[in-house]
C-alpha positions as CSV (number, residue, x, y, z in Angstrom):
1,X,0.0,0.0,0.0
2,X,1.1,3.9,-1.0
3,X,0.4,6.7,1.5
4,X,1.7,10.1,1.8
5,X,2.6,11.5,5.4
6,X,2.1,14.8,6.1
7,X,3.9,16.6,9.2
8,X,3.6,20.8,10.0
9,X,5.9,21.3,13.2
10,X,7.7,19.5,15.1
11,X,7.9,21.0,18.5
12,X,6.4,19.6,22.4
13,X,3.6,21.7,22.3
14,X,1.1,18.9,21.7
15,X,-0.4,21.4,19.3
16,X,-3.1,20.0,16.5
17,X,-0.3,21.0,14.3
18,X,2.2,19.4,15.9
19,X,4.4,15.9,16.3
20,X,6.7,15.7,19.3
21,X,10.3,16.0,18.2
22,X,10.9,12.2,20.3
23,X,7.6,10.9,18.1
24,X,9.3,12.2,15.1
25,X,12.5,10.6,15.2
26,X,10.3,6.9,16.0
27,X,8.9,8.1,13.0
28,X,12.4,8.4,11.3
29,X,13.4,5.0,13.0
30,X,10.8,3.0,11.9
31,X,10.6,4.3,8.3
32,X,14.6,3.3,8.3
33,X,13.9,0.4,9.4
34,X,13.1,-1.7,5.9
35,X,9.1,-2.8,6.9
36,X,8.5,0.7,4.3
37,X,10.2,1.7,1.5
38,X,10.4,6.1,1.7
39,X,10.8,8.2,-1.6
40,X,10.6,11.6,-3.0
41,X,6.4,12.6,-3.9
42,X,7.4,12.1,-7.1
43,X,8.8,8.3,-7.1
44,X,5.7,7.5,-5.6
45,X,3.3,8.7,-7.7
46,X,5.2,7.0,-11.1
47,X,3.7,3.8,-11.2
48,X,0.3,2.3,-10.3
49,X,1.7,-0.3,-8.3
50,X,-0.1,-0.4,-4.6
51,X,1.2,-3.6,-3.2
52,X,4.1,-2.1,-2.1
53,X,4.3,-0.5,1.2
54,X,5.6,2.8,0.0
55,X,5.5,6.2,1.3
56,X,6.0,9.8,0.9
57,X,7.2,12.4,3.5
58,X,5.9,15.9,3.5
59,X,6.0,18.7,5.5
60,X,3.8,21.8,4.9
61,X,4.3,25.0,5.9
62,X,8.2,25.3,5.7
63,X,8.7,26.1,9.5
64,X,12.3,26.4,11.1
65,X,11.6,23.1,13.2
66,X,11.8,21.2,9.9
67,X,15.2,22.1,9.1
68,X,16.7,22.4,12.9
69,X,14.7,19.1,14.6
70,X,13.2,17.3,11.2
71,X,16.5,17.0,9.1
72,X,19.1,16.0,11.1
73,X,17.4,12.2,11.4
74,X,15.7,12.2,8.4
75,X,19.1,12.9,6.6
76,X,21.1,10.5,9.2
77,X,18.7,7.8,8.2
78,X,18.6,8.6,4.2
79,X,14.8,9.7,4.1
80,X,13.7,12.0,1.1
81,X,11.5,14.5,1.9
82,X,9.2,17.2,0.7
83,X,8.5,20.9,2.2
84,X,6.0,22.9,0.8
85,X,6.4,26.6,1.2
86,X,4.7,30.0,1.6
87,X,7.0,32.6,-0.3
88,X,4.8,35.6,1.3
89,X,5.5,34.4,4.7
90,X,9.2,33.3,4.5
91,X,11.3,34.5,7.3
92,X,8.3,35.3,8.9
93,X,5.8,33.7,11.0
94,X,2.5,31.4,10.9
95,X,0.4,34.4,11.3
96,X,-1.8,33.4,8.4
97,X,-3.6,36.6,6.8
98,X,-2.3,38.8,9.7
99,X,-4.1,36.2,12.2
100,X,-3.1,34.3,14.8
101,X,-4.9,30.9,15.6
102,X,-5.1,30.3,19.6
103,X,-4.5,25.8,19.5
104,X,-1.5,26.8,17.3
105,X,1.8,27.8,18.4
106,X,3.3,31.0,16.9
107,X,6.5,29.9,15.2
108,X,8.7,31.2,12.4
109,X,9.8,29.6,9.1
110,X,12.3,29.4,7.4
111,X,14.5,32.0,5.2
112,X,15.3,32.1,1.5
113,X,18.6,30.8,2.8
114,X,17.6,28.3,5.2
115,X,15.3,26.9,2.2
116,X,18.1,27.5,-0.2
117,X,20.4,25.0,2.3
118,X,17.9,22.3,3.0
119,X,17.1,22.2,-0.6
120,X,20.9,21.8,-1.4
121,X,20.4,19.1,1.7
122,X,18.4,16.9,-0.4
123,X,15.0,18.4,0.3
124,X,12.5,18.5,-2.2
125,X,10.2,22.5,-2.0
126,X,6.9,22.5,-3.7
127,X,4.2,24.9,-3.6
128,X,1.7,26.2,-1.1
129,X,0.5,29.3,-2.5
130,X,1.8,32.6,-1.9
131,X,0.0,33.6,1.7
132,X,-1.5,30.6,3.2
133,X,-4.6,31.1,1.3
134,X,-8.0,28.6,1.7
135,X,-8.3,28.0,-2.8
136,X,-12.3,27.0,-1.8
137,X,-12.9,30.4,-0.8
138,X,-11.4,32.3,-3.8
139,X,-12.6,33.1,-7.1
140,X,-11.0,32.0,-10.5
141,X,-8.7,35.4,-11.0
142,X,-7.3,35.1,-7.0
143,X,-6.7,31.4,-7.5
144,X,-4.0,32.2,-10.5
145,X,-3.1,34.8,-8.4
146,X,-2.1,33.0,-5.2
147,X,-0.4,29.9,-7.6
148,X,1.5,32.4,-10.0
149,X,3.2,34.1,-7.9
150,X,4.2,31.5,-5.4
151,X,5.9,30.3,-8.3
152,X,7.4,33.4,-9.6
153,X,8.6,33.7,-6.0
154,X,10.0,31.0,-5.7
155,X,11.6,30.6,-8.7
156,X,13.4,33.6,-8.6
157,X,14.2,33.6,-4.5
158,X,15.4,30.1,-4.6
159,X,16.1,28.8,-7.9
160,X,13.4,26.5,-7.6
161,X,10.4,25.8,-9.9
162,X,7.7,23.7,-7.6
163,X,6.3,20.9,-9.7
164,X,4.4,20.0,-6.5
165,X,1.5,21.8,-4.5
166,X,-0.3,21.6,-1.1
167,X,-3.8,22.9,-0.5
168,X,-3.7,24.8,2.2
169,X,-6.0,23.8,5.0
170,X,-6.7,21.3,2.5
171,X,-9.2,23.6,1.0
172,X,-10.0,23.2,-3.0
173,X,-12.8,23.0,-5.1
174,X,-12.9,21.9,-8.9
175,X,-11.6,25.1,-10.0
176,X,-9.0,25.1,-8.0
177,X,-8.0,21.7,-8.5
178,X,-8.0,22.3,-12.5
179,X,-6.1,25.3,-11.8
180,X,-3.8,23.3,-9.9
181,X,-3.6,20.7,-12.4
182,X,-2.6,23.1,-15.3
183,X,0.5,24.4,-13.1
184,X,2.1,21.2,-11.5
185,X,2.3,17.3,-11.4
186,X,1.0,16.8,-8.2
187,X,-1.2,18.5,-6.0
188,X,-1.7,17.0,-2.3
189,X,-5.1,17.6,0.1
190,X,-6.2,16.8,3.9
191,X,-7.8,13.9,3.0
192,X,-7.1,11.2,5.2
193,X,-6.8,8.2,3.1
194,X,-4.2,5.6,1.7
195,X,-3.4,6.2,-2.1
196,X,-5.5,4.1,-4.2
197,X,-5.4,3.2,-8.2
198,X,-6.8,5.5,-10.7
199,X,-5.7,9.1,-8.5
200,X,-6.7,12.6,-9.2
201,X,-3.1,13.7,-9.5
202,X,-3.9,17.0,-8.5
203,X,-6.2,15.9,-5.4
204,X,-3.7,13.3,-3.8
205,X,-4.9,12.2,-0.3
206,X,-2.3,12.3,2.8
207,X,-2.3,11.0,5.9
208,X,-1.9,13.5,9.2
209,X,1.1,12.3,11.4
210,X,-0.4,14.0,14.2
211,X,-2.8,11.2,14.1
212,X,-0.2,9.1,14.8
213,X,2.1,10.4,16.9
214,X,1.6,8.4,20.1
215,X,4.0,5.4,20.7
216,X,3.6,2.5,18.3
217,X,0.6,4.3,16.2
218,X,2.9,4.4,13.0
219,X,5.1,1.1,14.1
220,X,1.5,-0.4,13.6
221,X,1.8,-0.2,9.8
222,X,-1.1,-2.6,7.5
223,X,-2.2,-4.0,11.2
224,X,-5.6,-4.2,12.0
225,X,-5.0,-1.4,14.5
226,X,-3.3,0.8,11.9
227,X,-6.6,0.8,9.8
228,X,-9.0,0.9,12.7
229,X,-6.9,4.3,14.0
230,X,-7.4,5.7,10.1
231,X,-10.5,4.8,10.2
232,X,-11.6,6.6,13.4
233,X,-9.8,9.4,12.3
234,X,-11.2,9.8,9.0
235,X,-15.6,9.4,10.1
236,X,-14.1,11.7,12.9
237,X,-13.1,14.7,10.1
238,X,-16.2,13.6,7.9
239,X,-18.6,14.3,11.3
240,X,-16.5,17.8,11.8
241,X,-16.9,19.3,8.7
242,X,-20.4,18.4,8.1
243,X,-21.2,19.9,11.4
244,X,-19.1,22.6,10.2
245,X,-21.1,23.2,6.8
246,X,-24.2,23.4,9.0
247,X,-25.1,19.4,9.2
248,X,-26.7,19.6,5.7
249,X,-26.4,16.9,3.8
C-alpha cells in the first residue's frame, strides 16, 4: 500500500499541528527500518503499483523546526522528503492573513537561505501558495493569483520551480484543482486516506502524522490497529466538517 505523510511542526507543544520532536525521530526510526520503503512525492506517484508499502514524507508550511529538529534524522537515516512553502510568509511567521490561531503555536519559518540549504540538503520544495490562502474560498482570478506568484517567488528567491502543490487547510474546489492541475504534477489535500489506483493527481490524499504520533501508532503499519486508528480518524473529520457546513447533507 502507498500513503503520503504529512507533518507541519515538530515541536512539544502537543499542538493539533504538531508531532513531538521524540515521536518524530520513531517516526524516522521505523521508516529506516526496511518494513516501508520512503521516496521523494514524485517516485511515488510513477507507477500504479499499490502492493508495495511505500510512502512519501511531506511537511507543509516550511517552519524552522523542519530544518533544525526534522532533518538532522531524516538525513542521518537517508529519508527523502518534501517541504511545501509559503514565499509571502518566509522568514516570517504562521500568522496566516495577519491572524493568529489560539491551538497553534506561533512559530517562524524558514528564510530564503535556510530553504536554499535544506534544498541543497536533499529536500525537495513544492508549492503552497503565496500567503497561506484557503483556494475553496477564492474566485477564479485570485486562484492564478495565489499559484503564479508563489511560483514566480520561488523561482526567482530560490532557484526552484515547484512541480508540486499543497492545499492549504486542504481547501479546493474543482476550479481550484483544474487550476492546480494546469501548473504542477502533483497537487496533495487533507484527505485522510491511503493512495488508491486511478488518483486525481492533483487531489492526492495524505495522511496526518499528528494522528499518529503516540508510541507505536505508526510502528503499527497494515495492522488491524493501523486501519482501525485511520479509520476513526477519518468518520471523525467527515462528522467535523459536516457539522461545520451546518449538518446539511
Amino acid at each position: 500500500m502507498r500513503a503520503i505523510l504529512t507533518y507541519h511542526s515538530i515541536d512539544d507543544s502537543g499542538s493539533p499541528i504538531s508531532v513531538s520532536p521524540a515521536a518524530f525521530r520513531a517516526h524516522c526510526a521505523f521508516l529506516a527500518s526496511g518494513r516501508v520503503r520512503v521516496v521523494g512525492l514524485a517516485e511515488l506517484m510513477q507507477g500504479d503499483d499499490v502492493t508495495g508499502d511505500t510512502v512519501a514524507i511531506t511537511f507543509d508550511d516550511g517552519f524552522e523546526n523542519t530544518a533544525s529538529m526534522a532533518w538532522p534524522p531524516l538525513a542521518d537515516h537517508g529519508l527523502a522528503a518534501t517541504v511545501f512553502v509559503v514565499p509571502g510568509h518566509v522568514g516570517g511567521f504562521n500568522d496566516w492573513g495577519g491572524r493568529r490561531t489560539a491551538s497553534v503555536p506561533h512559530l517562524p519559518l524558514m528564510s530564503w537561505e535556510g530553504l536554499g540549504r535544506l534544498a541543497e540538503a536533499g529536500a525537495t520544495l513544492g508549492a503552497h501558495t503565496t500567503t497561506h490562502a484557503n483556494l475553496a474560498s477564492l474566485g477564479a482570478n485570485e486562484v492564478a493569483d495565489e499559484l503564479d506568484s508563489c511560483v514566480t517567488a520561488m523561482r526567482e528567491r530560490s532557484g526552484v520551480a515547484p512541480s508540486t502543490f499543497a492545499y492549504p487547510y486542504g481547501g479546493t474546489s474543482p476550479m481550484a484543482a483544474a487550476a492546480v492541475r494546469s501548473r504542477f504534477t502533483l497537487g496533495v489535500t487533507t484527505e485522510l486516506r491511503l493512495v488508491g489506483r486511478d488518483e486525481d493527481a492533483a487531489l492526492l490524499p495524505r495522511l496526518d502524522m499528528y494522528y499518529f504520533r503516540g508510541p507505536g501508532a505508526l510502528e503499527s503499519w497494515g495492522e488491524p490497529g493501523f486501519f482501525a486508528r485511520l479509520w476513526t480518524r477519518r468518520i471523525g473529520r467527515q462528522a467535523r466538517a459536516w457539522l461545520q457546513a451546518g449538518g446539511v447533507a
